[in-house]
C-alpha positions as CSV (number, residue, x, y, z in Angstrom):
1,X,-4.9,84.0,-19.4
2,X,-8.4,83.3,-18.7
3,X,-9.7,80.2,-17.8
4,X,-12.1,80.6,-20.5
5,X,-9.3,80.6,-23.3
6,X,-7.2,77.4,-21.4
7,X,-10.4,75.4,-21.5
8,X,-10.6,75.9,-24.7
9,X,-7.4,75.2,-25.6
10,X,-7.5,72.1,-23.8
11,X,-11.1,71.0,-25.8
12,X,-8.9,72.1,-29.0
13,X,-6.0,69.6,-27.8
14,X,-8.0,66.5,-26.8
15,X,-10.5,67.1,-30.8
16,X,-7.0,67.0,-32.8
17,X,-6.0,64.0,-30.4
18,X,-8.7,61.9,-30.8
19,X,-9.2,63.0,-34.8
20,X,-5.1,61.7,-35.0
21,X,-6.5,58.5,-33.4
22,X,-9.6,57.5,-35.7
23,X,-7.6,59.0,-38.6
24,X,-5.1,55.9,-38.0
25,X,-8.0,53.5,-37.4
26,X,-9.7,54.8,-40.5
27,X,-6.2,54.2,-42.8
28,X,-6.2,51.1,-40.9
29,X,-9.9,49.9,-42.4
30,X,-9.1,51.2,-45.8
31,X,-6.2,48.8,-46.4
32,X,-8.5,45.7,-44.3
33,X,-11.6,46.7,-46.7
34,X,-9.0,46.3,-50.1
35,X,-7.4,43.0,-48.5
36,X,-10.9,41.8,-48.0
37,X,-12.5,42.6,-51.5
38,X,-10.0,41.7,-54.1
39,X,-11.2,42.7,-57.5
40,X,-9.0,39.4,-59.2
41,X,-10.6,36.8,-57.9
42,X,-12.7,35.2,-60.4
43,X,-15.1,33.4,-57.9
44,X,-16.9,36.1,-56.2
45,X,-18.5,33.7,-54.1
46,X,-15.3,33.7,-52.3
47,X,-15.3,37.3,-51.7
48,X,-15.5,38.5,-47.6
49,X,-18.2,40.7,-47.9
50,X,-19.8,40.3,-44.3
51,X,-16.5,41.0,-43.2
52,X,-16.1,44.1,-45.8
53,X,-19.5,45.3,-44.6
54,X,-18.8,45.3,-41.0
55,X,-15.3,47.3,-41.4
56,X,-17.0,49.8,-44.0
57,X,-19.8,50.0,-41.6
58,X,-17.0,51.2,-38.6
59,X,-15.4,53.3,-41.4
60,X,-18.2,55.4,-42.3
61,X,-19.0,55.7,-38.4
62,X,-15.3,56.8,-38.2
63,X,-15.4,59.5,-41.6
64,X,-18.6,61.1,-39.9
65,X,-16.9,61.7,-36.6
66,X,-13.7,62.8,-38.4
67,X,-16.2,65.3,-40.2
68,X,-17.5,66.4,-37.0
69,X,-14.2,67.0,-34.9
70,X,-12.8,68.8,-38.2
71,X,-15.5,71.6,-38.6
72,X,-14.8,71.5,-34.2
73,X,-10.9,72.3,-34.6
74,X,-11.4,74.5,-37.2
75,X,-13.7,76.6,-34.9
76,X,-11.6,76.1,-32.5
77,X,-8.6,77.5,-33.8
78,X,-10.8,80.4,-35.6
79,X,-11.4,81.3,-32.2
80,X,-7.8,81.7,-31.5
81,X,-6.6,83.5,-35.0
């Protein structure tokens, strides 16, 4: 095998790695985000939207890079097919 092909491999291995990773962090700011904004409470001045803001802020971050290191494995593993 060349040593071409193993770093690759290993480049493949550490994108699905850390897309597992923010994939959990992202599921993790979904559920924060709903727990945060709750569509019953009549007073919406009591609403955490700073708090909502700053998680949905991270969670966009986080869906772009997921974006990113999908269209990477994919080209990765095309490579490999």
């Amino acid at each position: 095998m060349n040593i071409e092909r193993i770093q690759l491999k290993g480049q493949l291995a550490e994108a699905k790695a850390e897309y597992r990773n923010l994939d959990v962090e992202a599921s993790g700011l979904v559920i924060l985000v709903r727990s945060l904004l709750n569509p019953f409470e009549d007073d919406n001045t009591k609403q955490e939207t700073e708090k909502a803001l700053v998680s949905l802020t991270r969670l966009n971050e986080i869906v772009t890079e997921l974006r990113r290191l999908k269209k990477k494995i994919q080209d990765l593993e095309a490579y490999f097919d």
